[in-house]
C-alpha positions as CSV (number, residue, x, y, z in Angstrom):
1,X,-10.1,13.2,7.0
2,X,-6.8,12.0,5.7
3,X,-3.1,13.6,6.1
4,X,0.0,12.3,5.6
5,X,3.6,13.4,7.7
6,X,6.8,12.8,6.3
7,X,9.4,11.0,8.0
8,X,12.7,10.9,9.7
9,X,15.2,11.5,7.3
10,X,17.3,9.0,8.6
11,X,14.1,6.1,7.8
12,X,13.5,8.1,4.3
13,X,15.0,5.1,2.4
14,X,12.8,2.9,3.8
15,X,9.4,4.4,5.0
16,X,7.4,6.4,2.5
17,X,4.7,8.3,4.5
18,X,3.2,7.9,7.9
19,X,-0.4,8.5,7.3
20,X,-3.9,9.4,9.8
21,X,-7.4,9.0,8.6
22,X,-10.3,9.9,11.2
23,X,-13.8,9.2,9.6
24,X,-16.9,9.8,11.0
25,X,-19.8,8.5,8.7
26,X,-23.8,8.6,9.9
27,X,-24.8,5.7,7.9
28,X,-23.9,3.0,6.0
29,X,-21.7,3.1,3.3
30,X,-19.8,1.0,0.5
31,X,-16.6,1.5,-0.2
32,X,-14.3,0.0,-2.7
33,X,-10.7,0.1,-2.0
34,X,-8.4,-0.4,-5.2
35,X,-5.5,-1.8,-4.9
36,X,-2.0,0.4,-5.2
37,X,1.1,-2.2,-4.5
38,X,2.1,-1.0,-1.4
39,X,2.7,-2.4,2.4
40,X,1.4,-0.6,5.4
41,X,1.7,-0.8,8.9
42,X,-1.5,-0.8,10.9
43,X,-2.2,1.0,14.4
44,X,-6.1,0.7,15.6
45,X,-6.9,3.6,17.7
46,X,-10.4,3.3,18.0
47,X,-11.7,1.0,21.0
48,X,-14.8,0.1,20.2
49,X,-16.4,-3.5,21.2
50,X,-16.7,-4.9,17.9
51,X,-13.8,-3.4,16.2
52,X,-11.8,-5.9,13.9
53,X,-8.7,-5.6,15.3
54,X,-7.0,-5.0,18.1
55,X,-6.6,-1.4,19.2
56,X,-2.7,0.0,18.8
57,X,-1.9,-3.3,18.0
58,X,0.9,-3.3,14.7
59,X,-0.9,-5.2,11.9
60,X,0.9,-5.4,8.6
61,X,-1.5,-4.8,5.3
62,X,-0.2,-6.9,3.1
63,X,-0.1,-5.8,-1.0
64,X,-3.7,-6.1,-2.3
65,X,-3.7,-7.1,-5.8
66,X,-7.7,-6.7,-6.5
67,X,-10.4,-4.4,-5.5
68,X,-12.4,-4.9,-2.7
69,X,-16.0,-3.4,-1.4
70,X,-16.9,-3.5,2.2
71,X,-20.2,-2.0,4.2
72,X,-18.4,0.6,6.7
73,X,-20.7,2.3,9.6
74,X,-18.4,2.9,12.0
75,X,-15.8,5.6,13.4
76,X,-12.7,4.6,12.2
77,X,-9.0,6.3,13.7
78,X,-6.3,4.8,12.0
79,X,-2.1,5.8,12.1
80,X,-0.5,4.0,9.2
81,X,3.1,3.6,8.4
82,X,3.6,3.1,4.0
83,X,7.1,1.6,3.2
84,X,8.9,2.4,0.2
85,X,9.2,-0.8,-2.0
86,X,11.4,-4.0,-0.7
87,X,11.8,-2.1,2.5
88,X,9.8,-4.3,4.8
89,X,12.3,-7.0,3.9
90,X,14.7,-4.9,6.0
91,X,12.9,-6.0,8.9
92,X,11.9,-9.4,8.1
93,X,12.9,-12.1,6.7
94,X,9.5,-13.3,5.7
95,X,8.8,-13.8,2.2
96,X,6.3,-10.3,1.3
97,X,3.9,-12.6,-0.8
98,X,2.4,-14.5,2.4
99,X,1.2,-10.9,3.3
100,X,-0.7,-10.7,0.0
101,X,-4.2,-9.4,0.4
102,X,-4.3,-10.3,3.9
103,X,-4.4,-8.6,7.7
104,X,-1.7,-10.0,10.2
105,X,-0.5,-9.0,13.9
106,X,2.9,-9.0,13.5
107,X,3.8,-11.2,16.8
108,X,2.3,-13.7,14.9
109,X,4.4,-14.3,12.3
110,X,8.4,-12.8,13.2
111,X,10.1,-10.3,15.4
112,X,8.6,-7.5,13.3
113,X,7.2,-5.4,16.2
114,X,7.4,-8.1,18.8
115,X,8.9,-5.7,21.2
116,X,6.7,-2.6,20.6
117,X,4.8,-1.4,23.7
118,X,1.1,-1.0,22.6
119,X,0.3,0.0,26.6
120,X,2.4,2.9,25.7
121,X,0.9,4.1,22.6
122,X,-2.6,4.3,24.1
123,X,-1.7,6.5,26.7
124,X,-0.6,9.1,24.3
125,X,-3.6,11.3,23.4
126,X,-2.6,13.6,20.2
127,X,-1.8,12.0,16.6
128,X,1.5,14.1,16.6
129,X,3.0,12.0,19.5
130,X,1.7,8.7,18.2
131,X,3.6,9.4,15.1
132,X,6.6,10.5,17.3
133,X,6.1,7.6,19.4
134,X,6.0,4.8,16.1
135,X,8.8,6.6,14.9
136,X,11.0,6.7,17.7
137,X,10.7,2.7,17.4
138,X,11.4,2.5,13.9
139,X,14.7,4.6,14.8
140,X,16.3,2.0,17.4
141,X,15.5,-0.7,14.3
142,X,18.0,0.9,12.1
143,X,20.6,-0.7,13.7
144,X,19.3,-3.7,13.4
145,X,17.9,-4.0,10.0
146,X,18.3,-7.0,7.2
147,X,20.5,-5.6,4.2
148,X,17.8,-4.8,1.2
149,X,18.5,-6.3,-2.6
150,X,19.3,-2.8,-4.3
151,X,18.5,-4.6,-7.6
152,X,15.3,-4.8,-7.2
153,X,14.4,-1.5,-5.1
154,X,16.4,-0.3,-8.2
155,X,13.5,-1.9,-10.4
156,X,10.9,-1.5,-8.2
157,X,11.2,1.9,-7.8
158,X,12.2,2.0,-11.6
159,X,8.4,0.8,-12.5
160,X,7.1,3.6,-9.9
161,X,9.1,6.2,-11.5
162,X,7.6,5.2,-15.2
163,X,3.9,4.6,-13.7
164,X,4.0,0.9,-14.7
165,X,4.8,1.4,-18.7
166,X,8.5,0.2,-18.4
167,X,8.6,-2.9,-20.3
168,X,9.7,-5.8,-17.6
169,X,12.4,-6.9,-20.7
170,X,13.9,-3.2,-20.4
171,X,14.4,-4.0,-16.4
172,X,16.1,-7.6,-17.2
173,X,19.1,-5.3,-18.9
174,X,19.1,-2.9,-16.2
175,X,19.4,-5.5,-13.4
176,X,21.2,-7.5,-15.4
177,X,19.3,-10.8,-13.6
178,X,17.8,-13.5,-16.1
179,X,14.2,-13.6,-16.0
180,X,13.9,-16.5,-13.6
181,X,15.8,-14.9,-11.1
182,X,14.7,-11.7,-10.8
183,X,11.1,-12.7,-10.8
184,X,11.9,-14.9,-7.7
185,X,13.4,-12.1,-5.8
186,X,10.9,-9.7,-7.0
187,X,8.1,-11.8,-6.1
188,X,9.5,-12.5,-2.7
189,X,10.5,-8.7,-1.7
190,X,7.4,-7.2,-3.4
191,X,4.9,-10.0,-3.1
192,X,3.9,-10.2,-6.7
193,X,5.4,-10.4,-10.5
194,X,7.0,-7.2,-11.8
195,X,4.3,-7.3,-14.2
196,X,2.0,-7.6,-11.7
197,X,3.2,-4.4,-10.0
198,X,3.6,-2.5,-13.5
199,X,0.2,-3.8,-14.1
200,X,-1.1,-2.1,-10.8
201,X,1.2,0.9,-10.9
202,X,0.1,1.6,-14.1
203,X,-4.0,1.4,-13.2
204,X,-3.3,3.6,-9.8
205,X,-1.5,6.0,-11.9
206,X,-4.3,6.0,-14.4
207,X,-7.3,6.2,-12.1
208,X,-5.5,9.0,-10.6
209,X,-4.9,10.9,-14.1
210,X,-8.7,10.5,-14.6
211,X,-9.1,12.1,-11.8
212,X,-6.9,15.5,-12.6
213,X,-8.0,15.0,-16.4
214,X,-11.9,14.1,-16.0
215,X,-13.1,15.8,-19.6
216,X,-10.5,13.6,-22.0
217,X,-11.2,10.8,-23.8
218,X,-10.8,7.2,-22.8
219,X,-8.9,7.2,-26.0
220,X,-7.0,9.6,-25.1
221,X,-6.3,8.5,-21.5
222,X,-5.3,5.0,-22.4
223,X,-2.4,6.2,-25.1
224,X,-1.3,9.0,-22.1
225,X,-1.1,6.4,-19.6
226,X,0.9,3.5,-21.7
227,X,-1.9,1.2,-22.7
228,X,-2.7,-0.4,-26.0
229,X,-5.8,1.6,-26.9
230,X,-9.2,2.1,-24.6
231,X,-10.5,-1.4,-24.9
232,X,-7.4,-2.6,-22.9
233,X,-7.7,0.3,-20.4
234,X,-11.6,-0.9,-20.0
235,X,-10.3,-4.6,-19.4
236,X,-7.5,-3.4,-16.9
237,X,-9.9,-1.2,-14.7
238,X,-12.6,-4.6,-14.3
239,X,-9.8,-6.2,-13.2
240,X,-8.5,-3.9,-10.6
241,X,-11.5,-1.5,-10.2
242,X,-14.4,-4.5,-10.7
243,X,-16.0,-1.1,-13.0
244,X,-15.5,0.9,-16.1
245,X,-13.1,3.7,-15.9
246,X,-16.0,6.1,-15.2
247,X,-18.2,4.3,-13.4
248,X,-15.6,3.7,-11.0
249,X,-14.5,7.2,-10.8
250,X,-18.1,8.4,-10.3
251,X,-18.9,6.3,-7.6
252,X,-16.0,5.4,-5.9
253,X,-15.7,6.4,-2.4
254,X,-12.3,6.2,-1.5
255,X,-9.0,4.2,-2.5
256,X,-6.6,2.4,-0.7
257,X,-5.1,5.5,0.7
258,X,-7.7,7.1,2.8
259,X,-9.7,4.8,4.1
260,X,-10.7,2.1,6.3
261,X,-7.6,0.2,5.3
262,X,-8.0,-3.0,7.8
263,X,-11.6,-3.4,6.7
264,X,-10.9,-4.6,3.1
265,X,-8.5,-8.0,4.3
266,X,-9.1,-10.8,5.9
C-alpha cells in the first residue's frame, strides 16, 4: 500500500511529498517502473539478508529517464522523501545529472545526509515517527541550505504546471537566458534537457490521463495531451513505457510512485 504525508510548511518550497509504500507480494512478479522526472530520497526499512541496500540508510534516486522492469518477490518497506524540482541543489552542490538513473548512499558522494543518525531511525517502530524523525533533520538543514536558481525552478515548475506542452522557445522569453545557458543550468539542477523533462512530464501526465479517461481514443488522447497526432503519442510511450499506450496501461503493475523504487537502479 502506498500513502503519501505532506510536509512541514516551512520545507514546502523544497520537499514535495514524503511517501510510505509497504508491499507484501506471494510470488514473483514484474514490474515496470516509468519514469516521472523527479528525485527521491531513499530510507530501507526492511532488514532482510539479501536486501539491496542498506536498511535506513539515505540513498538518493536519481531522475530516471527510461522505463525499467525488475522480478520483485520480496517484502518491501520503504519511507521516501520527493523534492520539488531544483530543490536538491539546495543541499548539494553536486551536479543532479550524475544521479541520473542511478542508486547512491549519500556519504558517498557529499555532505548530503552525512550527519543523519541511521541507529536512531531504526529504533523508531511506527511510520508516523520515521516521518517526524526525517523531517526533524531536514528542519535543522534549512539553515544551512545552498541558495536555489529561481529561474529555473521558475521554468521547471513552469513545464509541470503545463504537463510538458510549453514549448522550451516560450521558456527562453520567460527566463530570459539564451538557449546555451539555460540548458546548462537546467541540465545541471534537473539532471536532464528541458525538453527532456517536457518530454517526460508530458508522457506521465498522459499515462495518467489514460488512466482517468480509459474509453477515448488514442486520437483523442494525443490532441488532449499536446502531442502531434496518435502516431507520435505511440512513439513517445515505447520510448518511456517500452509498450503501446494500452498495452502498457493493461499490464502495468505500478509506476515510479508506488513501488519498489530502489529496485529499478543500479
Amino acid at each position: 500500500m502506498y500513502r503519501e504525508y505532506a510536509p512541514n510548511m516551512l520545507l514546502a518550497a523544497y520537499i514535495e511529498t514524503y511517501w510510505a509504500t509497504d508491499e507484501n507480494l506471494l510470488e514473483k512478479q514484474t514490474l515496470r517502473i516509468l519514469p516521472d522526472g523527479s528525485i527521491n530520497m531513499l530510507f530501507n526499512l526492511s532488514e532482510k539478508e539479501d536486501d539491496i541496500i542498506m536498511p535506513f540508510t539515505p540513498y538518493i534516486i536519481g531522475a530516471k529517464t527510461t522505463y525499467s522492469d525488475v522480478v520483485h518477490e520480496n517484502d518491501d518497506k520503504m519511507i521516501g522523501v520527493r523534492f520539488r524540482p531544483c530543490a536538491i541543489s539546495a543541499y548539494t552542490k553536486v551536479s543532479i545529472c550524475e544521479f541520473n538513473n542511478y542508486r547512491i548512499a549519500t556519504n558517498l558522494f557529499s555532505s548530503l545526509f552525512i550527519d543523519f543518525n541511521s541507529e536512531r531511525l531504526a529504533k523508531i517502530d511506527n511510520e508516523i515517527g520515521r516521518i517526524n524523525y526525517i523531517e526533524s533533520y531536514l528542519l535543522k538543514k534549512l539553515s544551512h541550505l545552498y541558495d536555489v536558481d529561481k529561474q529555473i525552478t521558475f521554468a521547471a515548475e513552469y513545464i509541470q504546471m503545463t504537463k510538458g506542452i510549453v514549448p522550451v522557445n516560450e521558456l527562453l522569453n520567460k527566463v530570459c537566458l539564451s538557449q546555451r545557458q539555460f540548458e546548462r543550468k537546467f541540465k545541471e539542477l534537473i539532471g536532464m534537457t528541458p525538453k527532456m523533462f517536457s518530454d517526460i512530464t508530458r508522457f506521465s501526465a498522459t499515462e495518467r490521463y489514460i488512466r482517468l479517461h480509459s474509453n477515448k481514443s488514442l486520437f483523442t488522447v494525443a490532441l488532449d495531451c499536446g502531442y502531434y497526432d496518435h502516431s507520435h503519442l505511440i512513439r513517445e510511450f515505447k520510448r518511456f513505457g517500452g509498450m503501446l499506450p494500452k498495452t502498457l496501461m493493461s499490464n502495468l503493475y505500478t509506476t515510479s510512485h508506488t513501488l519498489p523504487y530502489y529496485l529499478c537502479v543500479p
